[in-house]
C-alpha positions as CSV (number, residue, x, y, z in Angstrom):
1,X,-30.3,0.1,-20.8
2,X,-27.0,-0.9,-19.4
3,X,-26.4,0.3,-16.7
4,X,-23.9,-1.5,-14.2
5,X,-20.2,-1.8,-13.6
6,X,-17.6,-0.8,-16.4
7,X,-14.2,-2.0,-14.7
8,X,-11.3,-1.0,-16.0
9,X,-8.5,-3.3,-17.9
10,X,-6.5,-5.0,-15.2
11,X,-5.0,-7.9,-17.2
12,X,-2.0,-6.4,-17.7
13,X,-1.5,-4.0,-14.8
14,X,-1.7,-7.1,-12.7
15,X,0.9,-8.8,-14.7
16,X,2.9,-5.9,-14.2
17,X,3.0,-5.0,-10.5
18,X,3.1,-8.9,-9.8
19,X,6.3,-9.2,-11.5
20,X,7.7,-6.1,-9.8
21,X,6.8,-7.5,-6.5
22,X,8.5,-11.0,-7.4
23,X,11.4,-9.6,-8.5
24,X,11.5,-6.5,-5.3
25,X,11.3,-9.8,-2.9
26,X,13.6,-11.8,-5.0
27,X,16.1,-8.9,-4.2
28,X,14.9,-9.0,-0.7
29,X,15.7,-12.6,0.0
30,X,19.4,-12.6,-1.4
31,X,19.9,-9.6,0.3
32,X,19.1,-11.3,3.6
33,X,20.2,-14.3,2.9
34,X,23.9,-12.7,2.4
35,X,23.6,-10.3,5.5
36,X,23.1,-13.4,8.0
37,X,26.1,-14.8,6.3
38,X,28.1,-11.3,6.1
39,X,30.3,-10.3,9.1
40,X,30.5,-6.5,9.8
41,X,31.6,-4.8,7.1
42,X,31.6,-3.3,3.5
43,X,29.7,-6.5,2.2
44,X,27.6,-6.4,5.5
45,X,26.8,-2.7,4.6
46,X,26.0,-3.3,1.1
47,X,23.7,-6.1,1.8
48,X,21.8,-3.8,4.2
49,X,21.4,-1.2,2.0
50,X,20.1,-3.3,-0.9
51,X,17.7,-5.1,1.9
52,X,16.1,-1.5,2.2
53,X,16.2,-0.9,-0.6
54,X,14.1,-4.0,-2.4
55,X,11.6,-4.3,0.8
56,X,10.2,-0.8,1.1
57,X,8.4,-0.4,-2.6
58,X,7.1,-3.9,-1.9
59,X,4.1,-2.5,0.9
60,X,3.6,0.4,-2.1
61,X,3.2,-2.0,-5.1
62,X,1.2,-4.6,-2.7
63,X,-1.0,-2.0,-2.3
64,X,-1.4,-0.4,-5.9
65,X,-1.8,-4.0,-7.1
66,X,-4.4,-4.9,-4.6
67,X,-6.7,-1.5,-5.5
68,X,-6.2,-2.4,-9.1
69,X,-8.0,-6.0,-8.1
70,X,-10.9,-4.4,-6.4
71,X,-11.4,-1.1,-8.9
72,X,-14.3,0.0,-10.7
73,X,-16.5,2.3,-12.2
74,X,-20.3,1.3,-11.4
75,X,-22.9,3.9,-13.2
76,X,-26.6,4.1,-12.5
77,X,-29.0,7.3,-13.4
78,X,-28.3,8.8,-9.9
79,X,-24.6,8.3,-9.3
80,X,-20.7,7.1,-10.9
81,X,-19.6,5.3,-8.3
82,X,-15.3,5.4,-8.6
83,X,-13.6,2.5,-6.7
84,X,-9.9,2.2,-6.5
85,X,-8.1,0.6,-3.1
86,X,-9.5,2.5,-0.4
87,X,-10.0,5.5,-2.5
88,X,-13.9,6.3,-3.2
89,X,-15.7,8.9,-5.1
90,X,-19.3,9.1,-5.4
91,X,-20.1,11.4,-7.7
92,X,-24.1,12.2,-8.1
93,X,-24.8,12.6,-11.9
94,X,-26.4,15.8,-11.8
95,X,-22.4,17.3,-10.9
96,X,-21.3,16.0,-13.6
97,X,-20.4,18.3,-16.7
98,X,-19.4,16.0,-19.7
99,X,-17.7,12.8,-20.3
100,X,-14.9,12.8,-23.1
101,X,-12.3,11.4,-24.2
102,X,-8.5,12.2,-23.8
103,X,-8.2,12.5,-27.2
104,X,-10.5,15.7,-27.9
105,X,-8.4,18.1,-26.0
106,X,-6.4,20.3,-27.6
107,X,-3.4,20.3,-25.1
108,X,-2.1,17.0,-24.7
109,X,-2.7,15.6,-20.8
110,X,0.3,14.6,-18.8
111,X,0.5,11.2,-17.6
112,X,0.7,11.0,-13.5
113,X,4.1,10.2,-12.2
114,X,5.4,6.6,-12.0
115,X,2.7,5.7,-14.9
116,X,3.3,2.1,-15.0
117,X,0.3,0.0,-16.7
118,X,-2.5,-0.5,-14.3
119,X,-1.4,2.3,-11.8
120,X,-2.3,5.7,-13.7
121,X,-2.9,7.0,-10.6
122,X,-2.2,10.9,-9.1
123,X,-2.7,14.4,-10.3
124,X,-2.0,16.8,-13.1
125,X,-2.5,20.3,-13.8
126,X,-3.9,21.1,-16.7
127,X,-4.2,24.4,-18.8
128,X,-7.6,24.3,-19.6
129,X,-9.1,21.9,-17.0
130,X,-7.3,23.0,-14.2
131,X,-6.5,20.0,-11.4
132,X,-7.0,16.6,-13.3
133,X,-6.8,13.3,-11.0
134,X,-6.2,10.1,-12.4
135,X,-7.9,6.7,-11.0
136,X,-6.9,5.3,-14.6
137,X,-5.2,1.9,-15.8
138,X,-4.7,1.8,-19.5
139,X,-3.5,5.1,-21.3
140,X,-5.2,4.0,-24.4
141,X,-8.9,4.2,-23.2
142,X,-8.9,7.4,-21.2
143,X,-12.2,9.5,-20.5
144,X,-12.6,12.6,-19.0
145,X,-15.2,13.3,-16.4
146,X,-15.3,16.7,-15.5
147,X,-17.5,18.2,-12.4
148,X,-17.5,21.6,-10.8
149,X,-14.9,20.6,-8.1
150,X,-12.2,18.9,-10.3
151,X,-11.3,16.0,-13.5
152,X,-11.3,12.9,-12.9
153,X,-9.6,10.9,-15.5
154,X,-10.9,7.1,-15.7
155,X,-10.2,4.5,-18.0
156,X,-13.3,1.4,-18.6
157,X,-12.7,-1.2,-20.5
158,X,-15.8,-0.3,-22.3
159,X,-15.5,3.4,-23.0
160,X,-17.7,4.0,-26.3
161,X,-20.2,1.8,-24.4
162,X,-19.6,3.9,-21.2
163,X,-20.3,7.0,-22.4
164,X,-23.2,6.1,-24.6
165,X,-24.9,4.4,-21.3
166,X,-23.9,7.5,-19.7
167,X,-25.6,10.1,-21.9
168,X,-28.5,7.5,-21.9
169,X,-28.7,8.0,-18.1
170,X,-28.4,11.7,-18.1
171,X,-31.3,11.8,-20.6
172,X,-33.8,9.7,-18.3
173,X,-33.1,11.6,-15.5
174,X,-32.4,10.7,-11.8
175,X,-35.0,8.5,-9.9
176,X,-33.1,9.6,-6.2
177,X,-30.4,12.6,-6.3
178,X,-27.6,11.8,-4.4
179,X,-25.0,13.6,-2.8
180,X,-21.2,13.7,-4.0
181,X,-19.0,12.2,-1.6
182,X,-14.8,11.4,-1.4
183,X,-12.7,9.3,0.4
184,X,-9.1,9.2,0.8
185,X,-6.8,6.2,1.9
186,X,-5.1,9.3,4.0
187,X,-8.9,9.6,5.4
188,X,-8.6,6.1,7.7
189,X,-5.2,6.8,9.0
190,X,-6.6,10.1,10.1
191,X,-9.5,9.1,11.3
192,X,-7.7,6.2,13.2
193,X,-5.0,8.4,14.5
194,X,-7.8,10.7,16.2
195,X,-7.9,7.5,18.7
196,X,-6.4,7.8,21.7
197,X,-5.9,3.5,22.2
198,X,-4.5,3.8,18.5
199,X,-2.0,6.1,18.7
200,X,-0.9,4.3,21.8
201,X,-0.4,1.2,19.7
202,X,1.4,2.7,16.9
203,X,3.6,5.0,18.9
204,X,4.6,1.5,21.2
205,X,4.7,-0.4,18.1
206,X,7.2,2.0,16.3
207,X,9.5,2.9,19.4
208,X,9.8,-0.7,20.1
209,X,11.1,-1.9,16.5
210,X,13.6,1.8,16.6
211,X,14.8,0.0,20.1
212,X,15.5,-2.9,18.8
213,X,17.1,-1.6,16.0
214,X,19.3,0.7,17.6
215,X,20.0,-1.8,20.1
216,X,20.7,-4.1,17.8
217,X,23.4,-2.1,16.0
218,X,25.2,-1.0,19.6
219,X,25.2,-4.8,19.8
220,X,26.9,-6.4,16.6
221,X,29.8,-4.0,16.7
222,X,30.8,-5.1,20.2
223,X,30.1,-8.6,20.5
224,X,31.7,-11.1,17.7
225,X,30.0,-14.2,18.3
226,X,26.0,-14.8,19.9
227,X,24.5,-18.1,20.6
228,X,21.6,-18.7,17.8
229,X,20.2,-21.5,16.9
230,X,18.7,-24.9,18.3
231,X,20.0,-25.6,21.3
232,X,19.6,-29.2,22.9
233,X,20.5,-30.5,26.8
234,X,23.8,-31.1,27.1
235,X,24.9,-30.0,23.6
236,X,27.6,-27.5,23.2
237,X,26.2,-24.4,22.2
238,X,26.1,-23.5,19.0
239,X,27.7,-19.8,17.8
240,X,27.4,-17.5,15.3
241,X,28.7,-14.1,13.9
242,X,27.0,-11.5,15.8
243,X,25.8,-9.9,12.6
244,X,22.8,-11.9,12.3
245,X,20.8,-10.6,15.2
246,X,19.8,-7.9,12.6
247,X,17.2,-10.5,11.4
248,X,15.1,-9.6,14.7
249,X,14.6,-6.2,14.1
250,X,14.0,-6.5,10.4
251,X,11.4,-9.3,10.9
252,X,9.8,-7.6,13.7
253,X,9.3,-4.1,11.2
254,X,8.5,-6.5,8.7
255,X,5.6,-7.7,10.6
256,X,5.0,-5.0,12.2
257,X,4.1,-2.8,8.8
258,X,2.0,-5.8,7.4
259,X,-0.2,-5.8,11.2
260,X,-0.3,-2.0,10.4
261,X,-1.7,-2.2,6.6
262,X,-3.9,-5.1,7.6
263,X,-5.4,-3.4,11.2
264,X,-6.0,-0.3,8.6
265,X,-8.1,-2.1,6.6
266,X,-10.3,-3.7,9.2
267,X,-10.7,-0.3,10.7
268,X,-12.5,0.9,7.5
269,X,-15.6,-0.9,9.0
270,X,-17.1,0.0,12.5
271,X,-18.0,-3.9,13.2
272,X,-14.8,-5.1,12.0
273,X,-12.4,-2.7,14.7
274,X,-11.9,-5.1,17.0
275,X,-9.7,-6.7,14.6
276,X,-8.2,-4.0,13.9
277,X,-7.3,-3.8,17.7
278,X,-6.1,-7.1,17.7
279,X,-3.9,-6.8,15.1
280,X,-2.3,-3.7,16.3
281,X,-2.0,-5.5,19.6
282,X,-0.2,-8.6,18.2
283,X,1.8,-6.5,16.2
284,X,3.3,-4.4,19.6
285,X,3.4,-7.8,21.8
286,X,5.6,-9.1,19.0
287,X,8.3,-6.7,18.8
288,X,8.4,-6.6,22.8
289,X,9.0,-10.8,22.1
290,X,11.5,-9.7,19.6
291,X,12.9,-7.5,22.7
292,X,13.2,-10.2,25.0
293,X,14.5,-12.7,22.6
294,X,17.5,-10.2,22.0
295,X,18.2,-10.3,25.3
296,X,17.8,-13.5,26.1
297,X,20.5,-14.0,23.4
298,X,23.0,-11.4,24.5
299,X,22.9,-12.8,28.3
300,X,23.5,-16.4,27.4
301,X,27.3,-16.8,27.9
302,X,29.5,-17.9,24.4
């Protein structure tokens, strides 16, 4: 019998989200590239805009390609085991109603919003079914798992050969009955949050990089010209449009949002915390640094 790990089809969905990425930090570069060079204006504007724009899906798609990557469907006789990112679904076999396809209802299912190949992920109402989730990536191999709670819609790459090892297991019965168990990625940043040390770091973390940002902007408007760049003994300093100090706050939220994705993964596990710590740490000593280079900047006479 085999019974084992059906993942699901992530050729394609990788393809995809890796060219959306390239192409969001393509965007993201230019867009930088011409507000350092931009003096305070419409163009300036613009560029900022568009900067924002093309950098915020790219934490979103990072992540949706990344739980793609590490997604599966593992089925014994006790228990389907649904992996997808830091989303987790246990399901013990005994809760579970029927496995079917798509196909067999007699309503069509809407597809999730934003149904781009390998991300089929969200929820649906259904007439018949009621709530449906998706933790799907192809829309051509969908199966229906139905339990007393809600629908799960999965999609293995193997789905004749999934529900035929299925059936196989419900007919052999369960060697060690298992409770049904679900986890959320909203689950870790509550569970985090409840921390008093956290919150401390995230709240420092995110009033420091709205300082700097606000400061930032009081800044450029006022003073034309900052000293940036290398600056060597006895050299003449070296001056630039004061429209390029926005790259401090943008790096600093920059970093500061990949310290607070990374320090959320390490805090899934109780022995891997301290990194978690650490990163969080780093990531509110770096925009103080970012702070103090400001200043440091701003006080240095042009």
């Amino acid at each position: 019998m085999n019974i084992g790990h059906f993942p699901p089809p992530k050729r394609r969905g990788l393809i995809t989200h890796g060219v959306i990425i390239l192409v969001l930090t393509i965007i993201t570069v230019i867009s930088f590239i011409d507000l350092t060079r931009s003096d305070v204006g419409p163009i300036f504007l613009i560029a900022l805009l568009a900067l924002i724009a093309s950098f915020v899906p790219i934490p979103f798609f990072a992540y949706r390609m990344y739980s793609l990557w590490r997604a599966d469907y593992h089925l014994d006789r006790d228990s389907l085991a649904i992996n997808w990112g830091l989303r987790v679904e246990d399901i013990s076999l005994t809760d579970i109603e029927f496995v079917r396809s798509v196909d067999d209802l007699t309503t069509p299912l809407k597809l999730p919003s934003l149904p781009i190949p390998g991300g089929l992920l969200g929820t649906r109402r259904h007439p018949d079914l009621g709530m449906v989730e998706f933790l799907a990536s192809d829309t051509k191999k969908l199966l229906l798992i139905a339990t007393a709670k809600r629908v799960f819609v999965i999609s293995p790459d193997r789905p004749v050969e999934f529900t035929q090892t299925f059936a196989r297991a419900t007919e052999l019965g369960s060697l060690t009955p298992t409770e049904s168990k679900s986890v959320y990625p909203s689950f870790v940043v509550t569970q985090a949050w409840q921390n008093g040390v956290v919150r401390y770091l995230w709240l420092t973390a995110l009033f420091l990089n709205l300082g700097l940002f606000i400061w930032a902007s009081l800044i450029i408007p006022s003073t034309p010209f900052v000293a940036l760049g290398p600056q060597f003994l006895g050299s003449k300093l070296e001056v630039v449009p004061s429209s390029q100090l926005i790259i401090f706050p943008l790096a600093s939220l920059l970093l500061s949002v990949i310290g607070w994705i990374a320090g959320l993964y390490f805090y899934r596990w109780e022995k891997e915390r301290v990194l978690a710590f650490i990163v969080w740490g780093s990531s509110m000593l770096t925009g103080l640094l970012f702070l103090l280079a400001v200043l440091f900047i701003i006080t240095t006479p042009v």
